[in-house]
N, C-alpha and C positions, 0 to 999 in steps of 0.2 A: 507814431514815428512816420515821419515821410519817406516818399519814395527812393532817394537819394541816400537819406539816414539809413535806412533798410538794407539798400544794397552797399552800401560803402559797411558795414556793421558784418551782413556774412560775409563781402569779400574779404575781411581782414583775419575773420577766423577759420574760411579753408586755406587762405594767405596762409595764415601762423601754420595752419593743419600739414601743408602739404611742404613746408618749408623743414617741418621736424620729420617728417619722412622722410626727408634726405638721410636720417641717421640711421633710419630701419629698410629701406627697400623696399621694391616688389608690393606682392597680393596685399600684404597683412597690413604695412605700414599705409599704402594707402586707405585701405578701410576704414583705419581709426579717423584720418581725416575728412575722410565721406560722412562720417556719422555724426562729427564734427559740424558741417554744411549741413548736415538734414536740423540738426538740432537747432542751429543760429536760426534756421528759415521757421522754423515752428516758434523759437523766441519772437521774432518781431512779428509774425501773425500771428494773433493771440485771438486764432479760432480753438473752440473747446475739445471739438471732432472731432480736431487733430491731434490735439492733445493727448486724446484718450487714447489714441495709437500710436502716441510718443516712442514707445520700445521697437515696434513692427516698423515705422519709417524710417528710423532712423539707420535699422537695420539693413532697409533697401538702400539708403544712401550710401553706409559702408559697401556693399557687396558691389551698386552698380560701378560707385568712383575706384572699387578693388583690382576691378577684371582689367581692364588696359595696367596693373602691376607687370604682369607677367613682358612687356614690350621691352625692349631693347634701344638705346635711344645714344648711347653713350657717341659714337660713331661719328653720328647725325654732328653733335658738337663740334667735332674733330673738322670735320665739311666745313662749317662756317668759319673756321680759323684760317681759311685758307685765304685766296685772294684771288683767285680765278673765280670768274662770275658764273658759268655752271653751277660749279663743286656749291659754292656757298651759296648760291640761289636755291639749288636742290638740297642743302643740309637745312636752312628756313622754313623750306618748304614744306618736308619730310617732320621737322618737328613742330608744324601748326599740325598736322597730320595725326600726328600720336599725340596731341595734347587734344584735338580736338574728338576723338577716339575712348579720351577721358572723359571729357565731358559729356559727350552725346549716351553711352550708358549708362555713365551716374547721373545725368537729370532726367534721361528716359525712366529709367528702373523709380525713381523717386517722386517723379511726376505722375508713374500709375499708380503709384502708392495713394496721394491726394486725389486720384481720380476715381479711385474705386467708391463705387456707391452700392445699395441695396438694391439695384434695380439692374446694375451694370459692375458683376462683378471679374477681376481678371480670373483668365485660365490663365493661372502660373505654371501648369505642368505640360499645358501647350505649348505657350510661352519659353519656358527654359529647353524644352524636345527642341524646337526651332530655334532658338541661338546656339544651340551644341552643333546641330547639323550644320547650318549658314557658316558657323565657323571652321567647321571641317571641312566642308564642300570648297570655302572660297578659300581657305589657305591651304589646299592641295593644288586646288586649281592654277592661283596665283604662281607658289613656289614650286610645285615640281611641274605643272605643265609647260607655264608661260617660260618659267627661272625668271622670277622679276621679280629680284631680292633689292630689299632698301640698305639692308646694312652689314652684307657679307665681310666674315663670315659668322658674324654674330647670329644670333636667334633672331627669325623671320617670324614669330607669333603674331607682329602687326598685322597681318592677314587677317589670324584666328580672330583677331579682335574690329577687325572690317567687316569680317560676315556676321558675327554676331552681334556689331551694329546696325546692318543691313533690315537682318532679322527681325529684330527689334523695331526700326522703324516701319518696317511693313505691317509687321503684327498692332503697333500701336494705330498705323491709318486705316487698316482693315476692322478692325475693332469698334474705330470711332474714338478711339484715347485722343484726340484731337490737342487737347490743353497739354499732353504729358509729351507727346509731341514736339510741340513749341520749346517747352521746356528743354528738353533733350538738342532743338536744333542751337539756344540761343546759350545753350552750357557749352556745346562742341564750337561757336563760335570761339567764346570769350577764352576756353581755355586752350583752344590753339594758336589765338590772336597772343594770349599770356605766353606761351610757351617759345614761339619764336619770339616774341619783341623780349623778354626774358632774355634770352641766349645773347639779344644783337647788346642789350646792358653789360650782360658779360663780357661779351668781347671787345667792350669800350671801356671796361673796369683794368680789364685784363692791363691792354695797351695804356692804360693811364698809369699803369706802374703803382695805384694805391694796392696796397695789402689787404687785400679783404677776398672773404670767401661766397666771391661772386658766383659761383656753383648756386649755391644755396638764394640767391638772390635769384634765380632764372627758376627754382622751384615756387617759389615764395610768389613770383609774378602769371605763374600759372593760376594757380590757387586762387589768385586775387582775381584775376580777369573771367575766370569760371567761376566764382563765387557773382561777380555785375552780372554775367549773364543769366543764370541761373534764377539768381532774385528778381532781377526784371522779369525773365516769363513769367514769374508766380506771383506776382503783383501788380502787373497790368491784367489780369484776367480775371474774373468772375471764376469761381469753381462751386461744383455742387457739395450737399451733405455727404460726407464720406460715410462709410462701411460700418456700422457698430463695432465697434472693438469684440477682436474673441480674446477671452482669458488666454488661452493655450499659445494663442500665437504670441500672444504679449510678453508670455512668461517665456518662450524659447525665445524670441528676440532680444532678453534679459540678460539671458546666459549668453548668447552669441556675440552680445556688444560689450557686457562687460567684463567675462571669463573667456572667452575664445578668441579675441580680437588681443585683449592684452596680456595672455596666457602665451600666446603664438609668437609675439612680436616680443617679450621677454626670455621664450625658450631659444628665437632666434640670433636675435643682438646679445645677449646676456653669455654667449660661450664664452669659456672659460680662456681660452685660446685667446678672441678680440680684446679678455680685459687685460689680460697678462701682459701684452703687448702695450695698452693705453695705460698700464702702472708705468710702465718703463718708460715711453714717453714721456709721461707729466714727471719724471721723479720719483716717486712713491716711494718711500723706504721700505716698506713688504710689501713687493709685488703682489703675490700669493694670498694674503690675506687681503689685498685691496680687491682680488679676482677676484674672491670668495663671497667677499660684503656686500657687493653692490647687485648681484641679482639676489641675494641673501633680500637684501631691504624694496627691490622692485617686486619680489612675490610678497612680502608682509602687506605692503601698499596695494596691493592687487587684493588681499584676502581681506581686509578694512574696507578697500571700494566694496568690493561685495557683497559682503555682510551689510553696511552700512546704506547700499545702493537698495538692495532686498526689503529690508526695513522698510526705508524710505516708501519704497512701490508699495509693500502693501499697506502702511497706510495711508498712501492716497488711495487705494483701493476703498478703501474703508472711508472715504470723502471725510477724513479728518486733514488733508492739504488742496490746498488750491494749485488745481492741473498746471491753469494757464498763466499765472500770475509769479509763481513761487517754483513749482515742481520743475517747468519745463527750462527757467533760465537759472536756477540751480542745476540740472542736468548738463547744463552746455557747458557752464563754467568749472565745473568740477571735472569733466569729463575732458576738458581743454586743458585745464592747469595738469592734471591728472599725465595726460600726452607728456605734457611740456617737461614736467618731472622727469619723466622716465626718459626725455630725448638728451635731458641732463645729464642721466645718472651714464649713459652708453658714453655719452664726452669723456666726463669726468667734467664737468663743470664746476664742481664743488670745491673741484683740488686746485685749481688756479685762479690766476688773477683776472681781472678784466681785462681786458684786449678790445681798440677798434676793428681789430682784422677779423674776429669772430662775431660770424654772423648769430649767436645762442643768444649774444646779450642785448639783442634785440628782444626778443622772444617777449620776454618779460614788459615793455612798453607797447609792446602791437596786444598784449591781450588788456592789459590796461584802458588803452584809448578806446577799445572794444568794448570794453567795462562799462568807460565814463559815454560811452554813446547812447549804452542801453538804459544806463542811471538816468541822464536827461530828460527820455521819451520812454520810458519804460509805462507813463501812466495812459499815454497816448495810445486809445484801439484804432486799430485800421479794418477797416473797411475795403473790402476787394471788389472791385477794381481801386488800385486807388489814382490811378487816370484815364483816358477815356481809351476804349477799347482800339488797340491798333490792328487792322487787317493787312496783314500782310500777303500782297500778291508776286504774283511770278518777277513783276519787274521790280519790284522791292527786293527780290534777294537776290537776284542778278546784279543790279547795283551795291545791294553791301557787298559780296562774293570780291566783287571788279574792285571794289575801293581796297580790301583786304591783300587781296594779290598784288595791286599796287604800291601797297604800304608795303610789301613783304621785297619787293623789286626795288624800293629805296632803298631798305635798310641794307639792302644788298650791296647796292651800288656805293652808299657810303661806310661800310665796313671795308670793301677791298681798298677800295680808294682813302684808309686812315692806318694801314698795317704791311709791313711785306711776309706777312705771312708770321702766325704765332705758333711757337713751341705747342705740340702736338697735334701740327694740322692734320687733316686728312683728305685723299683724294680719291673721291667714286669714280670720277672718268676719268682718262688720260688722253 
C-alpha cells in the first residue's frame, strides 16, 4: 500500500470511528474509535511485532483518543455561528484546540506503544503519576487562579487535558520517545485542523438550507484529518523492534477492548429512558418492548464478540492464524462494523427509511470504500520509511503553525461575511 493509500484508508476508519461517537459521547465512545485507528494503522503496516501486540496497542489507542472525552466543546459551536469576528475567530480557534488535545494524546499514548523496545522500555507508572499531576496542577491553575475559562459555564476540563498533554510531551522528549513524539505532534495537528475546518462545513451546510446532520459531519472531519496526520508520522519513519509481547498484558487488553469499552458504551446509550423516548419518535407500536430489545440484542452481540473474539486470540496463540495477514484486518473490520451496529441500534436505524438528511447511511459506504482500499493493496508489504526521512526544524513548524492560523483567520472571515448570524449563536465577549 502506498503512502497516500495508507493514510487516506485510516483516515476513513477513525473518520467512520469518531463520526458514530457522535451517538455515544465522552470517555467511552471515543475509545472504541481510538482502537478503531490503532487497528487500521497496524492493518496497512504489516509488521509482525506489532502484530503480536495487536490487543495492548490498540488498547493505548482507545485510552490515549479516550481522555480529551471528558472536554466540553458544545459552546465553542455556538461562537462560530455568530458573525462578529472575535466571538467566531475564537470559537475556531478554541476548537482546533480540543481537537487537537485529541489528537496529541491518542498519538502520543499509541506512538510509545510502537516505541517501546527491549532495550527502551516505557515507565507507564511514571508516566501516568505525571499526566494525573500536569493535569491537576494546570487546570487548577488555568481555571481558578488565572479564571481563564473557554466555555463558561460549561466544564473547563480542557485544562485537565492541556496538562496532561504537556506531561506527556515532556516525558516522551525526556525519554527519547522521539518517533511517538512526532506522532503525537502531527495527530494534534490534523485533528484540530479537522475539527475546526469541520465546524466552518457546518456552518455552510447550515446556511445552505440542505437537511443534513451537519453536526455529525464536523465529527466525521475530525477523525479523518487526525487519522492523515497520525498515519503520516508512522509512515514516514523508520521504527525499531518493539517489546515481545507479555501474555498477561495481551489478555487484559482483550477484555478492556472488547468487554469494557462495549460493555460501558451499551450500559450508557442503551437506558431505558433514551429508547423509550427514540420508540416514540420513530413510531414504534410498543414502545416498551422496542426499549427492552434493543440493548436485549447489543449485549447478545457483545457476548458473541467475545466469545468469538477469545477463540479467535487463542488460536493464533497457538500459530494456527496468520497475525499479519488475516488476524489483524479481521480485527479492524469486525471491530468497526461491530461499532457501526451498535451506533445503529441507539438511532433506531433499523425502524426507518433511508433519508439523505441522516448522516448513519453513510456509515455503511465510508467502511466499504475502506474495504475495497484494503482489498486492492492488501497483498502490498510496506516497508518503513516508506519516503525519505523528513526532519523537521524550528522553522518548519513555525511555518505550518502560521499557514494553519491563517487558514483558521479565512474561514473566519468568510463564514461572518456568508450569514447574519445563525439560530443558536453564541457570544464569549461582548
Amino acid at each position: 500500500m502506498s503512502k497516500s493509500g495508507a493514510m487516506l484508508f485510516v483516515a476513513l476508519i477513525l473518520g467512520l470511528g469518531w463520526a458514530i461517537r457522535g451517538h455515544f459521547g465522552h470517555e467511552w465512545g471515543a475509545s472504541w474509535a481510538g482502537g478503531m485507528a490503532a487497528l487500521a494503522v497496524l492493518t496497512t503496516v504489516k509488521r509482525k511485532d506489532w502484530s503480536l501486540r495487536l490487543p495492548v496497542l490498540t488498547a493505548l489507542g482507545a485510552i490515549g483518543w479516550a481522555v480529551g472525552g471528558m472536554m466540553s466543546y458544545g459552546l465553542l459551536v455556538g461562537y462560530c455561528r455568530g458573525n462578529e469576528f472575535g466571538n467566531v475567530l475564537y470559537g475556531y480557534t478554541m476548537l482546533a484546540v480540543v481537537g487537537g488535545l485529541y489528537g496529541f494524546i491518542g498519538g502520543g499514548l499509541f506512538g510509545l506503544g510502537l516505541e517501546s523496545t527491549e532495550e527502551k522500555k516505557p515507565k507507564w507508572a511514571s508516566l501516568l503519576t505525571e499526566m494525573v499531576a500536569g493535569a491537576w496542577i494546570v487546570w487548577g491553575f488555568i481555571i481558578y487562579q488565572l479564571e481563564w475559562l473557554m466555555t463558561p459555564p460549561r466544564s473547563e476540563l480542557w485544562a485537565a487535558c492541556l496538562g496532561a498533554a504537556a506531561a506527556l510531551a515532556w516525558h516522551l522528549h525526556r525519554e527519547g520517545y522521539l518517533r511517538a513524539l512526532r506522532v503525537a505532534i502531527y495527530a494534534m495537528i490534523g485533528a484540530g485542523f479537522g475539527f475546526a475546518f469541520g465546524n466552518f462545513i457546518q456552518t455552510m451546510g447550515t446556511i445552505s438550507g440542505i437537511s443534513y446532520n451537519w453536526w455529525n459531519v464536523m465529527e466525521f472531519t475530525l477523525g479523518f484529518c487526525g487519522g492523515l496526520g497520525l498515519t503520516y508520522a508512522v509512515v514516514s519513519r523508520d521504527w525499531p523492534e518493539t517489546v515481545k509481547p507479555s501474555k498477561t498484558a495481551n489478555w487484559l487488553a482483550v477484555l478492556f477492548v472488547l468487554l469494557a469499552i462495549p460493555l460501558t458504551n451499551l450500559i450508557n446509550a442503551f437506558h431505558h429512558e433514551r429508547m423509550l423516548n427514540l420508540a416514540k419518535n420513530l413510531g414504534v407500536l410498543n414502545p416498551e418492548t422496542f426499549a427492552s430489545n434493543q440493548p436485549l440484542i447489543g449485549f447478545v452481540l457483545l457476548v458473541v464478540l467475545c466469545i468469538a473474539a477469545c477463540i479467535v486470540w487463542m488460536r493464533a496463540q497457538k500459530g494456527e492464524m496468520d497475525f499479519i495477514h488475516v488476524l489483524t484486518p479481521l480485527a479492524l473490520f469486525i471491530y468497526t462494523g461491530y461499532y457501526m451496529v451498535y451506533g445503529f441500534l441507539v438511532k433506531g436505524f433499523f425502524y426507518r427509511s433511508l433519508s439523505i438528511g441522516d448522516s448513519d447511511d453513510l456509515y455503511l459506504p465510508i467502511l466499504l470504500t475502506a474495504l475495497v482500499i484494503w482489498f486492492i493493496s492488501r497483498k502490498k508489504e510496506l516497508k518503513l520509511p516508506l519516503s525519505a526521512a523528513r526532519k523537521e526544524s524550528a522553522k518548519y513548524w513555525v511555518l505550518f503553525v502560521s499557514v494553519l492560523i491563517l487558514v483558521l483567520i479565512i474561514i473566519t472571515f468568510i463564514s461572518i461575511n456568508s450569514h447574519a448570524g445563525i439560530v443558536g449563536f453564541q457570544e464569549r465577549f461582548k
